[in-house]
C-alpha positions in Angstrom: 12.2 46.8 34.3 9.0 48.1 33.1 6.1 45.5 32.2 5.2 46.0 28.7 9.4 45.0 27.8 8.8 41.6 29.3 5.4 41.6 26.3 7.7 42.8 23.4 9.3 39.4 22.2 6.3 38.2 22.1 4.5 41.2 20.4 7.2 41.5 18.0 7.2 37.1 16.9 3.1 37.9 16.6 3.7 41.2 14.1 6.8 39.1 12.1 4.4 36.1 12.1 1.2 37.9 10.6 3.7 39.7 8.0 4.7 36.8 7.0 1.1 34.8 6.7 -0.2 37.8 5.2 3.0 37.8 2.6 2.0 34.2 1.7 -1.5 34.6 1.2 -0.9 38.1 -1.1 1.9 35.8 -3.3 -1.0 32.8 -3.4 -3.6 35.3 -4.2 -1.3 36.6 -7.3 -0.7 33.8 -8.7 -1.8 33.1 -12.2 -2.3 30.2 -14.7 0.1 32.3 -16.9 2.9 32.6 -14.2 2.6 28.8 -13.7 2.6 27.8 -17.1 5.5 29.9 -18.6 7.7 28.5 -15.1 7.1 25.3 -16.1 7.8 26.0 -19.7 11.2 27.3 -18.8 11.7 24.3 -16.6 11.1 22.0 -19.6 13.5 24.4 -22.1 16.4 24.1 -19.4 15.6 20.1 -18.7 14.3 18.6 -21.4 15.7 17.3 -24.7 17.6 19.2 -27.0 15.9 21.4 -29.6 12.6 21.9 -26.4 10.7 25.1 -26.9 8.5 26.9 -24.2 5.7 26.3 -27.7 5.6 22.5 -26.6 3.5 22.9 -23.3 0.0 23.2 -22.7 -1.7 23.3 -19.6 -5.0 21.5 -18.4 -7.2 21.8 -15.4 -6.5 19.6 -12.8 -9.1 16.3 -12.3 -8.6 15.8 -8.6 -8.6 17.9 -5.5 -5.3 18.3 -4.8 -3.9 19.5 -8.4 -4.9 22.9 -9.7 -3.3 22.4 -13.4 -1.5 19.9 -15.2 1.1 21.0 -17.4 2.3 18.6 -19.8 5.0 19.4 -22.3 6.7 17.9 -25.4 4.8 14.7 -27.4 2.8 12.3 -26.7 5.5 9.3 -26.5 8.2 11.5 -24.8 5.9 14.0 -22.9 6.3 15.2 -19.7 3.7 16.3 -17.0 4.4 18.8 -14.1 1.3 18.3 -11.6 0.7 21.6 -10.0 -1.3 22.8 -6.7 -3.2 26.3 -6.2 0.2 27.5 -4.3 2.3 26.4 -7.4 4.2 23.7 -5.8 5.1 20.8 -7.7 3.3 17.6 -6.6 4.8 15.2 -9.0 8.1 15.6 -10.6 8.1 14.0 -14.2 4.6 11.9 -14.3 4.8 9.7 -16.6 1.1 9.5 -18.8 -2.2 9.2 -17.5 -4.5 9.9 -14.7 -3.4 12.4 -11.9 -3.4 11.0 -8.2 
């Protein structure tokens, strides 16, 4: 058996593996406050309470480190807040008011 087919498993996990990283980092790269803040919206339409529209969120800058935006939607007594990092992952499922932690 030649040498270079007992390398090729492992060539082959290294060129899926940097595919894949390199996939990730394009997608995170991409991805805009727009794209964030209409998902979300849609979230809110398909969850919320009847009569929602995508019009009732807005979206703030995070405060700390770890959240990129804050998108709150609906009113002030019955709002809701989706914390959001840079790779658009939800950090905190409905938040109730206040400061982000």
């Amino acid at each position: 058996m030649p040498r270079w087919l007992w390398w090729a498993p492992l060539i082959l996990l290294t060129a899926v593996a940097g595919l894949l990283v390199f996939r990730m980092g394009y997608v995170t790269a991409h991805l805009t406050e727009t794209d964030i803040i209409t998902h979300f919206a849609e979230r809110y339409v398909a969850e919320g309470p009847e009569g929602a529209k995508m019009t009732d969120c807005v979206a703030r800058p995070g405060t700390s480190e770890k959240v990129w935006l804050v998108v709150h939607c609906g009113g002030p007594a019955h709002g809701v807040q989706y914390r959001v990092d840079r790779f658009g992952r939800l950090l905190r499922d409905v938040a109730p008011l206040g400061p982000e932690t």
